[in-house]
N, C-alpha and C positions, 0 to 999 in steps of 0.2 A: 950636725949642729947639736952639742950641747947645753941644755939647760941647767940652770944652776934650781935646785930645790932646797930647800934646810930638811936635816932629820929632825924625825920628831921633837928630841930632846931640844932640837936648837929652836922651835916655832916659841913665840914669844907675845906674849896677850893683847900688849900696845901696836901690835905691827898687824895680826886679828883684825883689832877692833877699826884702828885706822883704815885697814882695808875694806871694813864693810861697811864702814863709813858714808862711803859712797853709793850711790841709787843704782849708779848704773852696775857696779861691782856688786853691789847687796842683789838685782835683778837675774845676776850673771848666776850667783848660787842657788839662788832658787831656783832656778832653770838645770843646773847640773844636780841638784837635792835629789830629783828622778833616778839618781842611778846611772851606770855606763860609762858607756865614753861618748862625747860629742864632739863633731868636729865645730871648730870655730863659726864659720860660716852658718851651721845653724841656730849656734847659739845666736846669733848676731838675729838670725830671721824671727823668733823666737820675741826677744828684746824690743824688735824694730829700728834697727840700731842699722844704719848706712854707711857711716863715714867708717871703714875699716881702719883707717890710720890710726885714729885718737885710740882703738880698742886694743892697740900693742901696748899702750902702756896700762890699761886697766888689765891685761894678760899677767903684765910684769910684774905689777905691784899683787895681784891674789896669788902667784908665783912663789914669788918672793919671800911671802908673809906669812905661807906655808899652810894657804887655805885652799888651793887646787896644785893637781899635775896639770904639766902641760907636755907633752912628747911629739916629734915631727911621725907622722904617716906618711909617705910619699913625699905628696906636695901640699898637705895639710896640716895644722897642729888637731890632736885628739887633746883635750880638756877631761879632766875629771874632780870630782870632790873629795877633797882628804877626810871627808867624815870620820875614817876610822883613828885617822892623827888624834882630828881635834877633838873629838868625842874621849880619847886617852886622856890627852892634856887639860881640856877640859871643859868635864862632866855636864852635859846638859848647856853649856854656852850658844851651840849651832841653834838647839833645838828652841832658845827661848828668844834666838834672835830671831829666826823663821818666822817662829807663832806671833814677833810682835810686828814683825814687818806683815805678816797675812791681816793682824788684826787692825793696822796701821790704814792699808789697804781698803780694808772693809769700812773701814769706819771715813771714808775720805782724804783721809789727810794729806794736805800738801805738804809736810816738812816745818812747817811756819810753827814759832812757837804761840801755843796761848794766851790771847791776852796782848798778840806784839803791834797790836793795830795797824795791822797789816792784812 
C-alpha cells in the first residue's frame, strides 16, 4: 500500500492549520512531538481514543496536509512528525501551536469562546 504525502514545497498553511484544527489531530501531534516513530495503536492508547475507525480519517487528513508520515510496518502503520518540513515552511508555527495548546491545557480550557454564555 501506497500512501500519498505532499513534498515539502506542496504542504500548504490552510490545509496545517485546518488539520490542527481538530483536538483529537492537535492531541495526535503532541504525542508524536516526542520524536520516533509510533505505531498507530499506541498513539491511539496515549489519546484514549477506542473507536479505531473514526482515527483513519484523522490519519488522512494530518497525512494529507503534510503535518505527519504515515508508512505500512508489517501489519501496522508507523506515524511520525514532519517537524523538519514544517519547521522549513514554516518558522516557529509547530512550536507556537504546541506552547498554546500546553498553555491552553494548563489553564483549563474547554475550546468555548469567552464571554459565549456558555
Amino acid at each position: 500500500m501506497s500512501l500519498r504525502h505532499p513534498d515539502r514545497d506542496q504542504i500548504r498553511i490552510e490545509s496545517v492549520l485546518s488539520a490542527l484544527g481538530s483536538p483529537v489531530r492537535l492531541g495526535v501531534v503532541r504525542v508524536l512531538d516526542a520524536g520516533g516513530e509510533h505505531n498507530c495503536g499506541s498513539v491511539l492508547n496515549v489519546l484514549g481514543v477506542t473507536a479505531k475507525s473514526t482515527m483513519t480519517h484523522h490519519w488522512r487528513v494530518l497525512r494529507d496536509s503534510g503535518v505527519i508520515w504515515q508508512h505500512p510496518s508489517g501489519r501496522e502503520n508507523l506515524l511520525s512528525l514532519r517537524r523538519e518540513d514544517l519547521d522549513a515552511r514554516y518558522p516557529g508555527l509547530l512550536d507556537a501551536i504546541l506552547a498554546g495548546a500546553l498553555s491552553d491545557e494548563a489553564a483549563g480550557s474547554t475550546g468555548a469562546p469567552s464571554g459565549s454564555g456558555s
